[in-house]
Rosetta silent file (secondary structure, phi, psi, omega in degrees, C-alpha in Angstrom):
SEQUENCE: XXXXXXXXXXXXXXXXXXXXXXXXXXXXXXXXXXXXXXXXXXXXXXXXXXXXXXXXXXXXXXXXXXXXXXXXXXXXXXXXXXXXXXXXXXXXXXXXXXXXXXXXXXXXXXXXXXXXXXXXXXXXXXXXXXXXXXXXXXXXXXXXXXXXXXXXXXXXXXXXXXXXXXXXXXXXXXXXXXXXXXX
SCORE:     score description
SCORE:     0.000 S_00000001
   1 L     0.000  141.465  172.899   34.657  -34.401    4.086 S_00000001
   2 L   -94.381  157.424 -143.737   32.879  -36.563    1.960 S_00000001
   3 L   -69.301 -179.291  178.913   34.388  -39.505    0.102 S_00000001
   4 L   -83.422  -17.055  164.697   33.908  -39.654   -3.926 S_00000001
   5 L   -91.725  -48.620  167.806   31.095  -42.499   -3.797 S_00000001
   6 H   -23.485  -67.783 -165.617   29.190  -39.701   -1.389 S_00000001
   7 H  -102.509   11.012  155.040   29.215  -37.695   -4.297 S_00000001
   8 H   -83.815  -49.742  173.011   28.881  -39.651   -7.170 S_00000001
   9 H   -32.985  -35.040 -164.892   25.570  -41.070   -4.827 S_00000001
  10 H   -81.872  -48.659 -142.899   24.653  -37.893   -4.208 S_00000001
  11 H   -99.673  -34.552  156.991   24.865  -36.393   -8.039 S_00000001
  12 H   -44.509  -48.944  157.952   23.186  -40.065   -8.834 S_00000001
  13 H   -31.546  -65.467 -155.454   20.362  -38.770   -6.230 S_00000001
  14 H   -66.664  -80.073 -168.389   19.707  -35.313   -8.188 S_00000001
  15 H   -12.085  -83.839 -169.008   19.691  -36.891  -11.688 S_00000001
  16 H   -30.916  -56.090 -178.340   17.120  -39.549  -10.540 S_00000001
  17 H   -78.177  -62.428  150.714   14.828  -36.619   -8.782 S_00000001
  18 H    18.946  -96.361  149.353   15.136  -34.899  -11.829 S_00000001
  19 H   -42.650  -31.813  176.751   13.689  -37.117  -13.879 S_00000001
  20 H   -93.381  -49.159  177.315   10.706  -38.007  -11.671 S_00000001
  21 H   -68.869   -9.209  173.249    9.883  -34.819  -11.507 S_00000001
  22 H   -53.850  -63.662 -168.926   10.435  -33.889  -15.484 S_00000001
  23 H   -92.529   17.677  140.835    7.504  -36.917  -15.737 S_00000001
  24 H   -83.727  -41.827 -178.716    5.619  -35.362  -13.612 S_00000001
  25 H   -60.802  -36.874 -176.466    5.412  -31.646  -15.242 S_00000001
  26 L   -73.394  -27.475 -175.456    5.154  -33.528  -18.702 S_00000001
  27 L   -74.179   -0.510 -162.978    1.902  -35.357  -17.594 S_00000001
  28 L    16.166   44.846  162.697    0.921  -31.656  -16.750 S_00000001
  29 L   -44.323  -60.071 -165.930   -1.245  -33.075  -13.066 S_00000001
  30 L  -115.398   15.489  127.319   -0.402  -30.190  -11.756 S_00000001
  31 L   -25.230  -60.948  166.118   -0.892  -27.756  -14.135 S_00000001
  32 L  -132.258  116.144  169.444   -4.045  -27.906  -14.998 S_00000001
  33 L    22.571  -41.214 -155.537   -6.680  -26.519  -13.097 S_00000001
  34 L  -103.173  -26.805  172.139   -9.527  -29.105  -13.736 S_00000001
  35 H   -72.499  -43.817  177.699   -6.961  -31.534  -11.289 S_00000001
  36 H   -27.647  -37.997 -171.420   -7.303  -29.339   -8.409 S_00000001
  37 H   -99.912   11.541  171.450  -10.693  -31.367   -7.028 S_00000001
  38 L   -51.652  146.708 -174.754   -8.592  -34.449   -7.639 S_00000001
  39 L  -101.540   -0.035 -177.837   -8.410  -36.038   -4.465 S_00000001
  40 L   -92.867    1.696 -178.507   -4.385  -37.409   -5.597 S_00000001
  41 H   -65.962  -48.665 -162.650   -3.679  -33.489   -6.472 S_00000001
  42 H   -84.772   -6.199  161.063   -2.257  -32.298   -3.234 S_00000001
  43 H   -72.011  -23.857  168.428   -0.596  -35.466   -2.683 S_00000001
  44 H   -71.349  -44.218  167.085    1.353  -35.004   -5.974 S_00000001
  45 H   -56.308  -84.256  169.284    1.850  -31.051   -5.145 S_00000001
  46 H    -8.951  -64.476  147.410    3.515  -32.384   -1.941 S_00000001
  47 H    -4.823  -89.758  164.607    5.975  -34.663   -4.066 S_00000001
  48 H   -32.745  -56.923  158.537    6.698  -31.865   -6.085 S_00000001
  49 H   -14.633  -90.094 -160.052    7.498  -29.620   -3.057 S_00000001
  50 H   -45.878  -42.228  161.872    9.294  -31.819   -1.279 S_00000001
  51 H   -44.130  -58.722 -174.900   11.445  -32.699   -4.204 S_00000001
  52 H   -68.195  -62.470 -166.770   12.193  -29.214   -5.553 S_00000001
  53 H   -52.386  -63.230 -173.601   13.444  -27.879   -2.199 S_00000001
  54 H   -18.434  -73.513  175.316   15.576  -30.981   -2.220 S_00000001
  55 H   -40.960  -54.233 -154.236   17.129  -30.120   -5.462 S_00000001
  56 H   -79.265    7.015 -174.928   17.025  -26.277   -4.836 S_00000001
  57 H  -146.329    1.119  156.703   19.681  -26.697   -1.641 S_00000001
  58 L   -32.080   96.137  162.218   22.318  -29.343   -2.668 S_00000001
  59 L   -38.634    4.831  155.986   25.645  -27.848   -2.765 S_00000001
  60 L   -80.542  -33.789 -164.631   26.439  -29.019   -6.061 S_00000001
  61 L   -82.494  -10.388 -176.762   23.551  -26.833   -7.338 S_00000001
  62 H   -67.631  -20.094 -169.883   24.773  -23.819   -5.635 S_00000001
  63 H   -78.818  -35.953 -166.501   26.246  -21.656   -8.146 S_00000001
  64 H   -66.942  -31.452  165.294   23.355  -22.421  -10.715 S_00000001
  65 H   -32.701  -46.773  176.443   20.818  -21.455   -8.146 S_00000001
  66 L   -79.997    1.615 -163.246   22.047  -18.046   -7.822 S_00000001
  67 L  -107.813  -35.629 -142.135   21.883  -17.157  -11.585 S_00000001
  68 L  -104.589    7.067 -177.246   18.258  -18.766  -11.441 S_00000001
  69 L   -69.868 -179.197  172.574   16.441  -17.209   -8.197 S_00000001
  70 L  -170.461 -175.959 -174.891   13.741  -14.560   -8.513 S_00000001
  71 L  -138.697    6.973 -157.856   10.829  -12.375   -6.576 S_00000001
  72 L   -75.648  154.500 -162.956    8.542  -11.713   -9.143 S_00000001
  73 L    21.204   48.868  145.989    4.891  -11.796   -7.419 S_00000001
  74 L   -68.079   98.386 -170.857    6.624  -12.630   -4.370 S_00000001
  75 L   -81.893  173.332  164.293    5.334  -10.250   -1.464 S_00000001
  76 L  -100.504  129.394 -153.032    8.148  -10.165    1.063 S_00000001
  77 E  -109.975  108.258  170.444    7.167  -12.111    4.246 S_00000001
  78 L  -123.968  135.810  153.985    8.662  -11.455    8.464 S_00000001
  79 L  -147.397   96.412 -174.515    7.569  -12.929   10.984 S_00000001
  80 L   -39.273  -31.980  166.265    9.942  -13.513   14.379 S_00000001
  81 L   -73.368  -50.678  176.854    7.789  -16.329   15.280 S_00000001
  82 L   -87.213  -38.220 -172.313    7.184  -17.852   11.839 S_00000001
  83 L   111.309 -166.068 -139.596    9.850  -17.134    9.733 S_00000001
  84 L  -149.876  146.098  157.785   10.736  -15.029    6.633 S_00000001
  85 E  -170.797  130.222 -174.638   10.832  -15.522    2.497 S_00000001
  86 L  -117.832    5.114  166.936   11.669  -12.704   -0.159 S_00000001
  87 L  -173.027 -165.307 -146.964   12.054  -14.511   -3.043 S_00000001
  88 H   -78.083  -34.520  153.253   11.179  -18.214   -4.639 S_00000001
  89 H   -16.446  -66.309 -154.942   14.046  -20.063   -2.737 S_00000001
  90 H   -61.842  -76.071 -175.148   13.071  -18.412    0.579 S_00000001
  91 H   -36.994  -53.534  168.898    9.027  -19.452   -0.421 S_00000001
  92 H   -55.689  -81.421  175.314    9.847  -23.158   -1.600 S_00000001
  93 H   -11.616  -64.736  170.896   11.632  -23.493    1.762 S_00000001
  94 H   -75.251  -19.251  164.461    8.993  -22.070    3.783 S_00000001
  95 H   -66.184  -58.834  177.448    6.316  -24.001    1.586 S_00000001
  96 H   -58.774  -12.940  170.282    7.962  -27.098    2.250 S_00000001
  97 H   -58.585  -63.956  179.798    8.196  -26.704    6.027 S_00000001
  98 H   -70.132  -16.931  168.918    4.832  -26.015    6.213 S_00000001
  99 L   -78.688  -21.428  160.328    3.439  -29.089    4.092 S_00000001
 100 L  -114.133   23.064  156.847    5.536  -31.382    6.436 S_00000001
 101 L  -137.096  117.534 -169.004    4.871  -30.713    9.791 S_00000001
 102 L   -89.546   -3.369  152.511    1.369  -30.590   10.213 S_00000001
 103 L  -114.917   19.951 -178.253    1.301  -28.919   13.676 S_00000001
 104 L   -40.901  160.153  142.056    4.230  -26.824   12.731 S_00000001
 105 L   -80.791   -1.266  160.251    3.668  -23.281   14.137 S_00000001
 106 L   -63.633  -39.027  175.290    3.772  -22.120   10.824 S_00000001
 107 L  -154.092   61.408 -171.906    0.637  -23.015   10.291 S_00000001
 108 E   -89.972  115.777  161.586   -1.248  -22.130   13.822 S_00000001
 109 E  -108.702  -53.622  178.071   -3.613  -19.039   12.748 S_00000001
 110 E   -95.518   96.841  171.542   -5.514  -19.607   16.291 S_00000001
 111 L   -70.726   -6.984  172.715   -3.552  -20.318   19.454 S_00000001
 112 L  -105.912  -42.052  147.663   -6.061  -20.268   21.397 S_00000001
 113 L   -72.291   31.336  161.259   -8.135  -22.689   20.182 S_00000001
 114 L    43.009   26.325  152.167   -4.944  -24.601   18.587 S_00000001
 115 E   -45.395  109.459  160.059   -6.097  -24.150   14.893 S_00000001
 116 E  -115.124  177.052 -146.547   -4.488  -24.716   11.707 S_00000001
 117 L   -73.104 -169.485  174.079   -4.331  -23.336    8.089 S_00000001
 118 L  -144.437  127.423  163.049   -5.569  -25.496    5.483 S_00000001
 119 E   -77.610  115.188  -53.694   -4.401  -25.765    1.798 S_00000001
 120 E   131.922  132.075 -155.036   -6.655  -24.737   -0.879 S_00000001
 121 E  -127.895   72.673 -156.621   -6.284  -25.180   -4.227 S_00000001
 122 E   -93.794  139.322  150.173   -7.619  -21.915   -6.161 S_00000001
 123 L   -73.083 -149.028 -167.625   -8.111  -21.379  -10.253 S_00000001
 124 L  -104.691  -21.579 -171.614   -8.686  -18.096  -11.498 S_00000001
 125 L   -92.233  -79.005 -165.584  -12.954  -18.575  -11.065 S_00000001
 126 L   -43.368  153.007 -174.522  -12.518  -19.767   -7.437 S_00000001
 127 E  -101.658  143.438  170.304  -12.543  -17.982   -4.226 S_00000001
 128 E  -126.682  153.151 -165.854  -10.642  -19.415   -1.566 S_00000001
 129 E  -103.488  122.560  167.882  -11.207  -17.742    2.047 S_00000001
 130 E  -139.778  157.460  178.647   -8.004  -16.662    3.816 S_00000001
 131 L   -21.141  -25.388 -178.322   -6.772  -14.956    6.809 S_00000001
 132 L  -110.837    9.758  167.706   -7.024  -11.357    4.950 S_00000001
 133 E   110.236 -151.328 -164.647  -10.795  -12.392    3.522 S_00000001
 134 E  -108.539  121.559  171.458  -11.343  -14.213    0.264 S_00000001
 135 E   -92.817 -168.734 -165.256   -9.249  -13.679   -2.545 S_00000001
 136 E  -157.473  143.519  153.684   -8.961  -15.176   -6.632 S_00000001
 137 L   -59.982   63.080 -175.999   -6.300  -16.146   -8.359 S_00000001
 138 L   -27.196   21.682  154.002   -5.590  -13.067  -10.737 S_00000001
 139 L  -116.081  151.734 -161.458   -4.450  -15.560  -13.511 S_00000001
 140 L  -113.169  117.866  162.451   -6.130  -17.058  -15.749 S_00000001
 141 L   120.008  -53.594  174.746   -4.886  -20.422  -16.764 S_00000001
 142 L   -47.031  157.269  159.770   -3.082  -20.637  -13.043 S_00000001
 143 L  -149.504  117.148  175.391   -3.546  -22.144   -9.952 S_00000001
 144 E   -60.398   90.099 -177.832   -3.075  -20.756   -6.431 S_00000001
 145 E   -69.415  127.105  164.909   -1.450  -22.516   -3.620 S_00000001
 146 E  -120.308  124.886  154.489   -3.449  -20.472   -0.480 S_00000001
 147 E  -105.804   86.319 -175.219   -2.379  -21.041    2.953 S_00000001
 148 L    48.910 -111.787 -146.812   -3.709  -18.543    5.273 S_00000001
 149 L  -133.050   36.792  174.087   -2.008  -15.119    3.997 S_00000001
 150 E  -130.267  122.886  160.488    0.635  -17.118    1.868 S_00000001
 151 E  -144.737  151.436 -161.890    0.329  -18.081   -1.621 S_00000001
 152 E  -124.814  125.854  178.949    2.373  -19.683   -4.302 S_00000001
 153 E   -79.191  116.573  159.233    1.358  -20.164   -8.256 S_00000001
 154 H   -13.744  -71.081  170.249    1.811  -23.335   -9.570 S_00000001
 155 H   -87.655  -38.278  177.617    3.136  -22.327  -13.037 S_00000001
 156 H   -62.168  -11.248 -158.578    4.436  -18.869  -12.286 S_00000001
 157 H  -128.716 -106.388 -158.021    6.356  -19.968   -9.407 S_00000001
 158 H   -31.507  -56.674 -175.729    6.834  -23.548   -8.447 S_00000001
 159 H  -104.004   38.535  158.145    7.528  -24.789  -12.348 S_00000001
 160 H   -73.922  -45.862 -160.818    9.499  -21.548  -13.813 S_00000001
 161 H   -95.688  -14.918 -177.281   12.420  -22.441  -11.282 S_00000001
 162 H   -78.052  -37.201  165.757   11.808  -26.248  -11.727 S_00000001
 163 H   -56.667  -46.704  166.522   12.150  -25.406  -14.994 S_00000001
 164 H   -65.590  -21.886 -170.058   15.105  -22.942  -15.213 S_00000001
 165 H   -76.063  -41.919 -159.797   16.886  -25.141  -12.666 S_00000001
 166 H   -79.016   -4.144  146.359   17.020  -28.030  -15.353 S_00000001
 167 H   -55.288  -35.731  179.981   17.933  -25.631  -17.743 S_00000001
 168 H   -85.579  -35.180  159.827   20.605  -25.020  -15.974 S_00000001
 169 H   -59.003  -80.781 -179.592   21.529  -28.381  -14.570 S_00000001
 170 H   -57.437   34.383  151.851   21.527  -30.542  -17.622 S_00000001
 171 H  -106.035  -13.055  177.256   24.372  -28.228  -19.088 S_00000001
 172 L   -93.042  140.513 -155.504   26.755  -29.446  -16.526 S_00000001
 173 H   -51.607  -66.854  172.029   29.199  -32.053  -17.592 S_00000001
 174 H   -13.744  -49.916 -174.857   27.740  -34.356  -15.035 S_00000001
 175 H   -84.692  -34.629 -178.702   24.341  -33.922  -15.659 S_00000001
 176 H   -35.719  -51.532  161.221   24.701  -33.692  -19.396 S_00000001
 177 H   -55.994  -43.458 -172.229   22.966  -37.682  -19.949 S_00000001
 178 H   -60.610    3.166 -177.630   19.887  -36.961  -17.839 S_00000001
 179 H   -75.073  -55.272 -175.723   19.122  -34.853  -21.120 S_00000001
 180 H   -46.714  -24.449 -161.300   17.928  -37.819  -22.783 S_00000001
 181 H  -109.560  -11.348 -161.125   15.453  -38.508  -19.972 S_00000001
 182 L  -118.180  133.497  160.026   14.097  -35.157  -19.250 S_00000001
 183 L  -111.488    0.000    0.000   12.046  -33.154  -21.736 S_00000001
């Protein structure tokens, strides 16, 4: 069990990530489109990631989590080798896997010559070439994490639930001061 400085550290933790990520979305880096050939974009997309899953699997966070998941332009993804994700929880998870282990098997397209995917950074005008041929971002305004036959929207995805979670978070008595820091 964990002692009561665990979890004020821990709830100290959240806030803190929070916040850095709040000033990231407000400086709106990854947002818009024209950043993408940045050569600091995908380290800041990483960040984000890494961050967000963090947040998205605390156990203080569990109940709000469930009111705030979703599937929309999710396809649903199995693979016994790779692993599985049916909605944006699932997606973040498996996004974040695959941006930190860089020989993962996740994101092996050729075993025999020991290949891996690449991340691509699409707008709505670019083509990005992926395992099922070259696709577009169907949104206009968007931008399209592509990884081989997996992709994730920036705004439709990644900051809807960063968003809804801190809707949801900064209503809980804890959390209630980080309001001041996050807009």
């Amino acid at each position: 069990m964990r002692s009561k400085r665990e979890i004020e550290d821990s709830k100290f933790q959240a806030g803190a990530t929070i916040v850095r990520l709040s000033k990231l979305k407000e400086l709106n880096y990854l947002q818009n489109p024209e950043n993408t050939k940045n050569e600091f974009y995908k380290s800041v997309f990483m960040e984000f990631v890494i961050e967000l899953d963090y947040l998205l699997n605390l156990p203080i966070f569990k109940r709000v989590i469930r009111k705030i998941n979703f599937n929309d332009d999710i396809p649903q993804f199995k693979n016994d080798l790779v692993g599985k994700y049916d909605d944006i929880l699932s997606l973040i998870k498996f996004l974040r896997n695959t941006l930190c282990h860089a020989t993962d098997y996740k994101k092996r397209y050729n075993a025999k010559t020991d290949q891996y995917l690449a991340y691509t950074f699409r707008t709505y005008k670019d083509f990005a070439y992926s395992m099922e041929g070259f696709d577009q971002c169907p949104y206009p305004e968007e931008i399209a994490v592509v990884f081989g036959e997996h992709v994730i929207f920036i705004n439709r995805h990644i900051m809807r639930i960063f968003i809804d979670l801190c809707n949801h978070v900064l209503e809980l008595p804890d959390f209630v001061a980080y309001k001041n820091w996050v807009k």
